[in-house]
N, C-alpha and C positions, 0 to 999 in steps of 0.2 A: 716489843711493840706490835701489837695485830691493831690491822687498818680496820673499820665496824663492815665493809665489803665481804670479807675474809669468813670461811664457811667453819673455821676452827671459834671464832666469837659466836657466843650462845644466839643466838637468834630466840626472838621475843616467841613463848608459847604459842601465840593465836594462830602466828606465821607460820611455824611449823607442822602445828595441826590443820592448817587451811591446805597447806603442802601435802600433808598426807591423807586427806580428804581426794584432793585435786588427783593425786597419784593411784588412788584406790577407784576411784573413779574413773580414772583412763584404764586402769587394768582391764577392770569390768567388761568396758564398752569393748576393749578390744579382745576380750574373749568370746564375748554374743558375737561379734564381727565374723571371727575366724570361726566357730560354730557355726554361722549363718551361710558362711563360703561355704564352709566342708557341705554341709546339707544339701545348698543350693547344685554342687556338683553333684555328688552321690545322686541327685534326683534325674539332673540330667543323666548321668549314663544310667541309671534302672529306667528311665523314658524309653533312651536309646536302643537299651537290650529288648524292652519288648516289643520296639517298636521292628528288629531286626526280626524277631520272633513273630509278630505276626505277619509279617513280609512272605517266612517262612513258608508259612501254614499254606 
């Protein structure tokens, strides 16, 4: 007996493709995320460096 809860009962089409929409969509978003982090630092420290750099001069 499987309860219609239960992730082993086929789940209707629409639902699982709205599921893998939903999930490919959050992937995305958090890869521009973590790119936009990585960038947003990387810019501060070349800021930094040159701003250490013309301190220098």
């Amino acid at each position: 007996f499987i309860p219609e809860s239960s992730p082993s009962s086929n789940p209707p089409p629409q639902k699982s493709r709205t599921g893998l929409v939903v999930g490919t969509v959050a992937a995305v978003i958090v890869a521009i995320g973590i790119t936009v982090i990585i960038s947003v630092l990387f810019l501060k420290q070349r800021k930094k460096k040159l701003l250490l750099a013309s301190a220098d001069e």
